[in-house]
Every structure is written in C-alpha cells, then in structure tokens.
N, C-alpha and C positions, 0 to 999 in steps of 0.2 A: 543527395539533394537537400538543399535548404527549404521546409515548407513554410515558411516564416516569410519568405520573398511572395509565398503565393499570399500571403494575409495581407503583407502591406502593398501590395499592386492593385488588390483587393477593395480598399482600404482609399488608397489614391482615386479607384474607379468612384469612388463613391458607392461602392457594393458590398450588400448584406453576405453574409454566409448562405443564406436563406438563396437568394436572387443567381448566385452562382452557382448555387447544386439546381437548383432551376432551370438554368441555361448550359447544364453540363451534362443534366439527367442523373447526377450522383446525388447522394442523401446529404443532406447537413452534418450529420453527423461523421460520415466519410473527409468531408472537406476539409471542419474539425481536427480531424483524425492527423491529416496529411498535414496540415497549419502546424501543428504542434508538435511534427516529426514520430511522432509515434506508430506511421504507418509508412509506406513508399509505396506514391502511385507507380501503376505500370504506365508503361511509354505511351499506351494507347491512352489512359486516362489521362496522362500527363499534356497527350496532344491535345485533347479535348480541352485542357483547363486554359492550356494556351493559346488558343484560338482565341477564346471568348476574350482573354486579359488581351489579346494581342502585342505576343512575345514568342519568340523564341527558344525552343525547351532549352539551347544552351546556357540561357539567362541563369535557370534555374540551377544547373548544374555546375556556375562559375565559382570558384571561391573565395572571390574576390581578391585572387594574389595578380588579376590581368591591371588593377587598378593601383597606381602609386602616386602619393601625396608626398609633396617636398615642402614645406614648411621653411619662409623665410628665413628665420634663425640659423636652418639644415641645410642649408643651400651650399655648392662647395666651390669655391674661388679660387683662381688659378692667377697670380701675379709675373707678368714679365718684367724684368727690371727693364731690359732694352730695348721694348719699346714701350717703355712705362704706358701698359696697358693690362689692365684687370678680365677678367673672364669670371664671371657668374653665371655657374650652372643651373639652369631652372628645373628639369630635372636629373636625378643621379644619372652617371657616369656608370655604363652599362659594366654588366660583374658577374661572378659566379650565381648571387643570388636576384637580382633582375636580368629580362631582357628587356632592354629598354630598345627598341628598334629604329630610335631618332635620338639626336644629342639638338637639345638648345637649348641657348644659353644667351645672354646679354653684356657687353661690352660697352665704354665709354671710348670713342676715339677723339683724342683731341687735336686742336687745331692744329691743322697744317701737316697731322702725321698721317701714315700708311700703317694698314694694320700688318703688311708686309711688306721687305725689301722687294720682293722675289714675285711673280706671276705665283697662285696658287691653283694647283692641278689636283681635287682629291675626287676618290670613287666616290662620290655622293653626290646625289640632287642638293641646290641648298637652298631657301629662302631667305632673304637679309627684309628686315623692315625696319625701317626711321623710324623709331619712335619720337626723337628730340632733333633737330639739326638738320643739316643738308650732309649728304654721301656725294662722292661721284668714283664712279663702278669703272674702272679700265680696262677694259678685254685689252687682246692684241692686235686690233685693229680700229676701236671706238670707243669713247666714253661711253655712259649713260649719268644724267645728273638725277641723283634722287633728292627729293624735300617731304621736310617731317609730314609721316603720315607715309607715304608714298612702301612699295615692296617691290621685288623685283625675284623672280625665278633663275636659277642657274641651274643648268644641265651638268652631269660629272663630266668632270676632264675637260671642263672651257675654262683656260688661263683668263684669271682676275684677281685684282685688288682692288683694296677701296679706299681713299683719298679722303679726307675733312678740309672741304678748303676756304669753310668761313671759321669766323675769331672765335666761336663756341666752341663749343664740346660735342658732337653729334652721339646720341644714344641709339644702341642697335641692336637688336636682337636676330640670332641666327637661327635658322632649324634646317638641320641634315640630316638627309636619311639615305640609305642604311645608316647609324649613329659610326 
C-alpha cells in the first residue's frame, strides 16, 4: 500500500493530519506514520481512513500499472498503401506487458473512399465519432449519414463500412472493445 496516496487525497480534501485522525479516532502521529509508509494500516483502519476520504481501499492498493499514457510522439501508426489510409493508435496495441481492454485509434478517410472493400464483421462493440467531415455507415440493409461531431454505436458482428462522400477528408476516431 502507497501511504503517500492517503496525504495527497488528504491534501486535495483541504485536510489537516490533525482533522483526519479527528474523524478516524487514530492519533496524528499514527496517520504520519502511515503517510510516510513506515507503518501498514490494517484493513479495518484502512476502511476507516477511506470512508472519511471517500475512496475505495483498492485505490490504495493500485500501483498505478491499471493506468497508461501514450504520448503524441509514442503513438504507433499503421499505413495501408491500398487504401491509402493511416491508422493512429491512441492508445498501445494490447501485449504481453499491457492489457489494454479496448483499441482506439484515429484515421483520415478521404474523399470518395471506403475504409473497406468488404462488409466488416468483427467480435467487438465499436464506436466511430466524426471528429472532421461527414461519414456515411452502410449496414446491409441502410445507410446512416454521420456529420462532424455526430457518433454512432455498432453491435459485434453487424456488417458495415464507412463511405466519405463529400470533397474533404472526413476524420474518425474508432474505439472497440474487447480491443
């Protein structure tokens, strides 16, 4: 357990050392203690401290490997020549050392292309959002016309592609999960 997460929660609350051994019934010196790792509450103390902070004791116990930063620079790009269309990963590309439990990523489709020949059929939920442009979404039975701004939910396994069918560039960002 990190007691440092209980200082600056602490800290955030606007609250003394003093004010939460107060409202915890533990000593200052005890809270101290724990702040500075030099001690490990028990679980019962631990509830107690989290109540008051109102959190979660797994907060405490996370080690911050649940959280992943992708850094513009780091971001990994995927080029198709044939359908001259880019793939930028927003975050990594799940691996031995992450689970990333969703892939998304952002694409430029330009005018007048398909981001596929083919109906695509994959296990995954997917979300598509216009950021720039107008879409239009072809099931196998209906369009749907998107414009910038606009998002659209897709169920796994409903055949679709998506269409740019004004003179721009349409910008899109996908997220699928399971990734």
């Amino acid at each position: 357990m990190d007691g440092r997460k209980i200082r600056k929660l602490r800290k955030i609350n606007d609250m003394t050392i003093e004010k939460l051994s107060e409202k915890t019934g533990f000593t200052a010196s005890y809270i101290s203690q724990v702040e500075r790792n030099l001690i490990e509450p028990s679980l019962t103390a631990l509830g107690k401290i989290c109540k008051i902070l109102n959190v979660s004791p797994y907060y405490f116990l996370d080690d911050g490997s649940n959280v992943i930063v992708t850094r513009k620079e780091e971001r990994q790009v995927l080029y198709t020549a044939e359908k001259d269309m880019e793939l930028e990963y927003l975050l990594p590309i799940e691996n031995e050392n992450n689970k990333v439990k969703l892939k998304v990523y952002k694409f430029i489709l330009n005018s007048g292309k398909w981001d596929n020949d083919n109906f695509s059929i994959i296990d995954s939920d997917k979300c598509v959002i216009i950021i720039k442009g107008k879409l239009i979404v072809t099931f196998s039975d209906y369009n749907e016309i998107l414009d910038e701004g606009d998002s659209i939910y897709i169920s796994s396994y409903v055949p679709h592609k998506l269409f740019n069918p004004s003179d721009e560039k349409a910008e899109v960002v996908c997220i699928i999960t399971p990734s």
